[in-house]
C-alpha positions as CSV (number, residue, x, y, z in Angstrom):
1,X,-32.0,8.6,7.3
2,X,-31.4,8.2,3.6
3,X,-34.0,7.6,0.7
4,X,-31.9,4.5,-0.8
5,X,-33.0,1.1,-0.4
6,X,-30.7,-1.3,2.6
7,X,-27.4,-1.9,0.8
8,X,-28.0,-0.2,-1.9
9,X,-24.4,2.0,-2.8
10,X,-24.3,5.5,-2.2
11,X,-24.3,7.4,-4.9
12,X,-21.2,8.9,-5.6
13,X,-19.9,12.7,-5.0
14,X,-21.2,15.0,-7.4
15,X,-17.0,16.1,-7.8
16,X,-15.7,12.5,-8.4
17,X,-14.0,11.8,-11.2
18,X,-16.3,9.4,-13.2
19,X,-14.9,5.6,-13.9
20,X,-15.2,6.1,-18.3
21,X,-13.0,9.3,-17.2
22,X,-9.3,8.6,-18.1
23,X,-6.0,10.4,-17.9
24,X,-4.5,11.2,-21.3
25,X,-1.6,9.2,-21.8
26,X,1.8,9.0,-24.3
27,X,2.5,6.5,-26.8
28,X,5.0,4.9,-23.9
29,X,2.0,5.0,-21.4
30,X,2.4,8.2,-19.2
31,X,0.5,11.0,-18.3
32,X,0.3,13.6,-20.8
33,X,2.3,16.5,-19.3
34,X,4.1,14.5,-16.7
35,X,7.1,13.2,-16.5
36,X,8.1,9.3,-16.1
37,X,9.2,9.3,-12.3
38,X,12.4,7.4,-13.6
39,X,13.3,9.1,-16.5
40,X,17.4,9.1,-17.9
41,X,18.3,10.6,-20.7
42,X,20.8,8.8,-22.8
43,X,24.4,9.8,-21.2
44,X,23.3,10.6,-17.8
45,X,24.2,9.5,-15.3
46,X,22.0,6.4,-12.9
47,X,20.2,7.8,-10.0
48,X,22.0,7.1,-6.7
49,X,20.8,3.9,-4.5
50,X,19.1,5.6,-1.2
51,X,20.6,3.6,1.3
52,X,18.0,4.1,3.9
53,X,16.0,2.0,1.6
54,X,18.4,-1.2,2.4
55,X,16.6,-1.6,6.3
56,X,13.4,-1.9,4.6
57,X,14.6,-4.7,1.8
58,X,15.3,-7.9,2.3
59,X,16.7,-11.2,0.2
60,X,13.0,-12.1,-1.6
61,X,14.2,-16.3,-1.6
62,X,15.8,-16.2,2.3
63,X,14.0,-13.0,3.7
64,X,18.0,-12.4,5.4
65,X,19.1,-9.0,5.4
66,X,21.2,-7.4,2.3
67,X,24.1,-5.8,1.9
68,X,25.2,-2.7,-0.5
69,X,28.2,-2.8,-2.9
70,X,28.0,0.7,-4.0
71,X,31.5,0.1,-6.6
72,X,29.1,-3.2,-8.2
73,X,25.4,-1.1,-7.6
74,X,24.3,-4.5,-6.3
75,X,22.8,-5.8,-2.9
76,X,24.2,-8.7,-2.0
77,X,22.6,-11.5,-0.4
78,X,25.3,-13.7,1.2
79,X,22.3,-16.6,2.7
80,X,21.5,-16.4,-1.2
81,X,24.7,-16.2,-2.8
82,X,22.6,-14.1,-5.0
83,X,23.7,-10.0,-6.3
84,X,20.9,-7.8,-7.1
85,X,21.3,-5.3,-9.3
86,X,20.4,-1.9,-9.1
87,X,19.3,0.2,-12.0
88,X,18.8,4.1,-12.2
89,X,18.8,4.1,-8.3
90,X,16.2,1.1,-8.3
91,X,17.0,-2.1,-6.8
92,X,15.4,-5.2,-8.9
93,X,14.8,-7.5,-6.2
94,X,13.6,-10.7,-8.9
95,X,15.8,-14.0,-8.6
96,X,15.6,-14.2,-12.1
97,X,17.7,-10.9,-12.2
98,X,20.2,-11.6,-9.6
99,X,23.9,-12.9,-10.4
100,X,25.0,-15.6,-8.7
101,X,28.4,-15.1,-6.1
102,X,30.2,-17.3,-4.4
């Protein structure tokens, strides 16, 4: 049995990190001493597409399966008529993004 009041929060553990703690971060909003997890220098080349990655997507306006155009680094939704480009091995899966096919 605790000392606390019904409903009252526990207090927290004595090794938490306190909420007015914060990670120091760059000017571009990273942690200090970490790298950005998509980082390309200037000149190198884009990050490869992991295909496995295409069973798990699908078209965000039908919800019907994609596929990959690795020559355009695009997944193509054919219900949509809609390419979606991919960028440093990241698909961008926004309408607003997408080039229209016929």
């Amino acid at each position: 049995m605790t000392d606390r009041p019904r409903g009252a929060p526990a207090a927290p553990h004595p090794d938490a990190a306190l909420p007015t703690e914060k990670a120091a971060v760059d000017s571009a909003g990273h942690q200090a001493g970490q790298e950005p997890p998509f980082h390309v220098e200037p000149g190198e080349a884009p990050r490869p597409f992991d295909r496995r990655m295409i069973e798990a997507l699908v078209c965000p306006q039908t919800q019907a399966t994609l596929t990959y155009d690795a020559d355009r680094q695009e997944l193509i939704s054919k219900a949509a008529h809609l390419a979606y480009p991919i960028r440093n091995g990241i698909p961008i899966m926004l309408v607003d993004e997408a080039r229209k096919i016929d």
